[in-house]
C-alpha positions as CSV (number, residue, x, y, z in Angstrom):
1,X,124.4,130.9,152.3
2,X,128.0,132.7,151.9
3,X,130.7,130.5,149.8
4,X,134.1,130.2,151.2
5,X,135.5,130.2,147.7
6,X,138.8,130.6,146.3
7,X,139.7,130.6,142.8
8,X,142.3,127.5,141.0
9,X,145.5,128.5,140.8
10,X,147.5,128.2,137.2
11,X,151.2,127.1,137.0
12,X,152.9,127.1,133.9
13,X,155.1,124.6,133.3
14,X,158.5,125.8,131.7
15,X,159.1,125.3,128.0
16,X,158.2,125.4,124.8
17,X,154.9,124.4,124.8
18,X,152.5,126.8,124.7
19,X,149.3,126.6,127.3
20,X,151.3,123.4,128.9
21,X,150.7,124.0,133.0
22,X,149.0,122.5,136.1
23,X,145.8,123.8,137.8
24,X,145.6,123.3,140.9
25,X,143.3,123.7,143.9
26,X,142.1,122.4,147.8
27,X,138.9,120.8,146.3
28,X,140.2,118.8,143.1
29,X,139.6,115.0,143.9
30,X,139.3,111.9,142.5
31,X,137.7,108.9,143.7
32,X,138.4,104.8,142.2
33,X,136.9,101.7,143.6
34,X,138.8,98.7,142.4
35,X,138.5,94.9,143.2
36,X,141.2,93.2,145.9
37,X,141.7,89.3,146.9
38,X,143.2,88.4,149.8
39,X,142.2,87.5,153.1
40,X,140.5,89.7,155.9
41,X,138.6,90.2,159.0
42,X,136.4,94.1,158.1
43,X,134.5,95.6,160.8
44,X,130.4,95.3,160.1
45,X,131.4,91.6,159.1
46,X,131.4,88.5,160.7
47,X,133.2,86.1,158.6
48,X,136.2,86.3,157.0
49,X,136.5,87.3,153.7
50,X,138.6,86.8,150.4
51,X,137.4,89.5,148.1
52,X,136.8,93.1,149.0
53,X,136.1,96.5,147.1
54,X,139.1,99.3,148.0
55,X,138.0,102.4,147.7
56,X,140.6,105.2,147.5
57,X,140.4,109.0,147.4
58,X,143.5,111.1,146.2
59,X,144.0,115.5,146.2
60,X,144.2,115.8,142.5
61,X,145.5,118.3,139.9
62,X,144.5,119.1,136.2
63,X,147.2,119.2,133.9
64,X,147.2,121.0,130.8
65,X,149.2,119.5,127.7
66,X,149.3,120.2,124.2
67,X,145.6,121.0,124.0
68,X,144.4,118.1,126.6
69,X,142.9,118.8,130.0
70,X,144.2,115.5,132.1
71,X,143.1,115.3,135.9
72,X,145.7,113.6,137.7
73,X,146.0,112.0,141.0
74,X,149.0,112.3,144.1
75,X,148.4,112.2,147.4
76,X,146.0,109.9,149.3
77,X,143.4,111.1,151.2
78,X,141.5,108.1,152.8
79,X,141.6,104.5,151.5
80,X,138.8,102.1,153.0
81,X,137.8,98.3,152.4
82,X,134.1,97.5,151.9
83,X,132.7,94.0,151.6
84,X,131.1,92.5,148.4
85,X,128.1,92.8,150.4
86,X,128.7,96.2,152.2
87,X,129.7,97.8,148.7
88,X,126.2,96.5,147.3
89,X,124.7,98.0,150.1
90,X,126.4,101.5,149.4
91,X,125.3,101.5,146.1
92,X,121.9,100.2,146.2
93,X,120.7,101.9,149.4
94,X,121.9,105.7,149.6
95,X,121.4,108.1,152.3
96,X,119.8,105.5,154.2
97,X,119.8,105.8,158.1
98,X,124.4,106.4,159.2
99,X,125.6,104.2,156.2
100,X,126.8,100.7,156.1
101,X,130.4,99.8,158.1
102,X,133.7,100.3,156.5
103,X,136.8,99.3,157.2
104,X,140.1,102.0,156.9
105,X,142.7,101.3,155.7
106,X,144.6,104.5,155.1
107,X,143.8,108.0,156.8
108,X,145.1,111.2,158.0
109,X,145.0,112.0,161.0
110,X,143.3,115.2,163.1
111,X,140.2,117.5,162.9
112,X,138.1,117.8,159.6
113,X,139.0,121.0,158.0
114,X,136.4,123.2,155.4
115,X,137.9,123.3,151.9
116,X,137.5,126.1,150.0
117,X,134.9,126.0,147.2
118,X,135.8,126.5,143.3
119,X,133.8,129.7,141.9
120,X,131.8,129.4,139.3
121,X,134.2,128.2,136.4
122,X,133.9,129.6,132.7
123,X,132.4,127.1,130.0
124,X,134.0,124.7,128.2
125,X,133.8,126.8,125.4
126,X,135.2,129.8,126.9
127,X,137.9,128.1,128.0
128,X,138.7,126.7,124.9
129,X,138.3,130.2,123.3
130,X,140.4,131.9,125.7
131,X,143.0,129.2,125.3
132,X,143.3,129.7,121.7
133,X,143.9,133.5,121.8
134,X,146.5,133.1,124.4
135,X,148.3,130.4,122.1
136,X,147.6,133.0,119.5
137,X,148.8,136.0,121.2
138,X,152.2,134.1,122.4
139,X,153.1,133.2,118.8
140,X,152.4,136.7,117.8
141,X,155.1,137.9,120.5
142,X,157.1,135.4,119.3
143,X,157.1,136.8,115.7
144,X,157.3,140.4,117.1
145,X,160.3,139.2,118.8
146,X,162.0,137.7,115.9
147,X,161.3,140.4,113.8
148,X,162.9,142.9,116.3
149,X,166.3,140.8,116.7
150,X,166.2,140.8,112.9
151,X,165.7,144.4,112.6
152,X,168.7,145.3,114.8
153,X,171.0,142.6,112.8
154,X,170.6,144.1,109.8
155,X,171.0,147.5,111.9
156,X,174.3,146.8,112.7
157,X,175.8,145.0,109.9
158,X,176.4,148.0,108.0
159,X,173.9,147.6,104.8
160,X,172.5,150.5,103.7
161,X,169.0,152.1,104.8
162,X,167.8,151.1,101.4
163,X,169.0,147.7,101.3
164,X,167.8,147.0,104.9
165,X,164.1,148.2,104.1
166,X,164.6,146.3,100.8
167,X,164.9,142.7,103.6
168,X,162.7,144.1,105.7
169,X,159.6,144.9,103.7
170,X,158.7,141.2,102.8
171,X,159.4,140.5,106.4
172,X,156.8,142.7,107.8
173,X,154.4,142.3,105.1
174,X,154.3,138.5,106.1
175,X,154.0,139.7,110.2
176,X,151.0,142.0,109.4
177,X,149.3,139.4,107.1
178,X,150.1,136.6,109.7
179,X,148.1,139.2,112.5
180,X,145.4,139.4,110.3
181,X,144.7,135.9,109.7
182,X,145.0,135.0,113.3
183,X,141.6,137.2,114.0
184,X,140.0,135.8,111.3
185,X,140.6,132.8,112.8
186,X,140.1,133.6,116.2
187,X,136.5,134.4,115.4
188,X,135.9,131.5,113.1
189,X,137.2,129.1,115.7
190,X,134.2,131.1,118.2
191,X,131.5,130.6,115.9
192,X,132.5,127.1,115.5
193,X,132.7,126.7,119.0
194,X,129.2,128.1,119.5
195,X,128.0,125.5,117.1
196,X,129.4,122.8,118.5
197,X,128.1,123.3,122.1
198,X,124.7,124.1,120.3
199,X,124.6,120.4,118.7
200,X,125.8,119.0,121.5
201,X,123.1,120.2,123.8
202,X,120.9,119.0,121.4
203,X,122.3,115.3,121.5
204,X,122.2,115.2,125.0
205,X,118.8,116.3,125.5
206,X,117.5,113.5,122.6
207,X,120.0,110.9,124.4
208,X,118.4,111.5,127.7
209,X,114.8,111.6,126.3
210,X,115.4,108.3,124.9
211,X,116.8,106.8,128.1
212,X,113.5,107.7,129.7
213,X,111.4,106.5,127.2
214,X,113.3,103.5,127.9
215,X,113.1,103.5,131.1
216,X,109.3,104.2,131.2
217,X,108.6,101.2,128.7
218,X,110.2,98.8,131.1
219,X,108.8,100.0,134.1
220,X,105.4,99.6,132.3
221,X,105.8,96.3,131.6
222,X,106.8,95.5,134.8
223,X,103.5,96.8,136.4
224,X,105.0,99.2,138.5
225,X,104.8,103.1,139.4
226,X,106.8,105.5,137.1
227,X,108.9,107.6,139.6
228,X,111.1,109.8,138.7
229,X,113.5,111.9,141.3
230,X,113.5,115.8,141.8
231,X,116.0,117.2,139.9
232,X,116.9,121.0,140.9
233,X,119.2,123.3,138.0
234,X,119.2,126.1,140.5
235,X,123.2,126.8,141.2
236,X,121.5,128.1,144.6
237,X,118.9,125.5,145.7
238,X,121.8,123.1,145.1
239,X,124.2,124.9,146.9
240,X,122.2,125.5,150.2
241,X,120.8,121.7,150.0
């Protein structure tokens, strides 16, 4: 089945800051259910009630700062009230028969439109890699620019050629020896990287063996059937399902 994809789009936010921006794109979300009192009349039910669950669905962005991926919400997309009972019902019985009733509260208006899908997205890893060398690479040019502004300073203030390679020496010796280092520790920062994905995988996969232990045990000794659902890693199966 053909994608209708489009890639997130990056905008750097002015300053200082170095890999401080928003990415943003048509499918970023977020969803929150939250708890409301008050008194209302919801469709699907026919008494009154004083406690509902709102649920609320924003367009989202992800904002980058200082290191920290941070999805934020703005604009709201649908806002519905569910009661105690209907939201139990949501939860505990899904994809059963057209749902259970809701009641809107906020919506916009006018035909559904298809959203574009996000592509397949680099790992957290190779982000965190590529982030690094563009931090990197930005202070280099930084230095490269400092260095250049010095250079012509000392240019134009009359010292002689001797005195002027005399300041500048030390200078460049310290910008070659700081591009050095930052391979170095570009590709000690990747191996690390590697490792830490590596034993995280492997705490995940113990974590979740554990939970179904558990989760066998009890069923066990509650005399019922084991049943486990279908679980497909296929990027494809999933995508045509």
């Amino acid at each position: 089945m053909s994608r209708n994809e489009q890639a997130p789009l990056y905008v750097a936010t002015p300053g200082d800051n170095l890999n401080d921006g928003i990415t943003k794109h048509p499918a970023y979300g977020m969803i929150v259910a939250s708890r409301v009192s008050g008194s209302a009349d919801l469709f699907g039910s026919s008494v009154s009630t004083d406690g509902m669950v709102m649920i609320t669905i924003r367009e989202a962005d992800m904002h980058h700062s200082h290191g920290h991926d941070t999805p934020m919400a703005n604009k709201v997309v649908t806002e519905i009230y569910l009661t105690e009972a209907q939201w139990v019902g949501l939860i505990s019985r899904m994809a059963i028969g057209s749902g259970v009733p809701c009641t809107f509260r906020q919506k916009r208006e006018g035909p559904a439109l298809p959203v574009p899908q996000i592509p397949p997205q680099p790992s957290a890893a190779e982000r965190l890699r590529r982030r690094a060398q563009d931090m990197l690479d930005k202070s280099q040019a930084k230095l490269d620019e400092a260095f250049a502004e010095a250079k012509a300073e000392l240019a134009a203030s009359g010292l002689s050629k001797a005195k002027q390679a005399a300041i500048l020496s030390p200078m460049s010796r310290m910008n070659d020896h700081g591009q050095a280092n930052r391979s170095y520790q570009t590709e000690v920062l990747r191996e690390n990287t590697e490792k830490l994905v590596t034993e995280a995988k492997v705490e995940l996969q113990a974590h979740a063996s554990s939970v179904v232990t558990a989760l066998g045990i009890q069923q066990l000794q509650q005399g019922g059937p084991i049943t486990l659902p279908r679980i497909s890693i296929d990027r494809e199966d999933a995508t045509d399902a």
